[in-house]
C-alpha positions, 0 to 999 in steps of 0.5 A: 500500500502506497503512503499518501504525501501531505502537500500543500496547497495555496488553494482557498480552504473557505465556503460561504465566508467560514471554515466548515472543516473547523466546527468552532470557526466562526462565521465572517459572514456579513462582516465586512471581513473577507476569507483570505487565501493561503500565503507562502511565508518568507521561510517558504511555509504556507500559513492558512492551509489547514495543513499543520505540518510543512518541511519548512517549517523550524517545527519539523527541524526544531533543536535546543538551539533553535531561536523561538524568535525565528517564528515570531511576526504576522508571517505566521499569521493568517488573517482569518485562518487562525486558531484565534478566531475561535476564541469567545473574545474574537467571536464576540469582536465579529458578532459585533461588525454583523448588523442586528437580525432584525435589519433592514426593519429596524435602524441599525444604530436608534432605537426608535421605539425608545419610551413608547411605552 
C-alpha cells in the first residue's frame, strides 16, 4: 500500500465566508471581513492551509538551539485562518461588525421605539 504525501496547497480552504472543516470557526459572514487565501511565508511555509505540518517549517527541524524568535511576526499569521478566531473574545469582536437580525426593519444604530411605552 502506497503512503499518501501531505502537500500543500495555496488553494482557498473557505465556503460561504467560514471554515466548515473547523466546527468552532466562526462565521465572517456579513462582516465586512473577507476569507483570505493561503500565503507562502518568507521561510517558504504556507500559513492558512489547514495543513499543520510543512518541511519548512523550524517545527519539523526544531533543536535546543533553535531561536523561538525565528517564528515570531504576522508571517505566521493568517488573517482569518487562525486558531484565534475561535476564541469567545474574537467571536464576540465579529458578532459585533454583523448588523442586528432584525435589519433592514429596524435602524441599525436608534432605537426608535425608545419610551413608547
Amino acid at each position: 500500500m502506497k503512503k499518501s504525501k501531505n502537500t500543500q496547497s495555496t488553494d482557498q480552504v473557505s465556503m460561504n465566508e467560514t471554515m466548515p472543516h473547523q466546527i468552532n470557526s466562526p462565521s465572517f459572514e456579513g462582516t465586512g471581513i473577507k476569507m483570505e487565501p493561503p500565503f507562502e511565508n518568507k521561510h517558504g511555509v504556507i500559513i492558512g492551509d489547514s495543513i499543520y505540518s510543512s518541511p519548512n517549517s523550524p517545527l519539523e527541524t526544531w533543536t535546543k538551539d533553535t531561536d523561538p524568535s525565528i517564528m515570531a511576526g504576522d508571517e505566521w499569521v493568517h488573517p482569518t485562518n487562525d486558531i484565534g478566531w475561535n476564541t469567545s473574545e474574537n467571536r464576540e469582536l465579529l458578532e459585533k461588525k454583523k448588523k442586528p437580525q432584525a435589519y433592514p426593519f429596524m435602524h441599525p444604530t436608534k432605537d426608535v421605539s425608545k419610551g413608547s411605552d
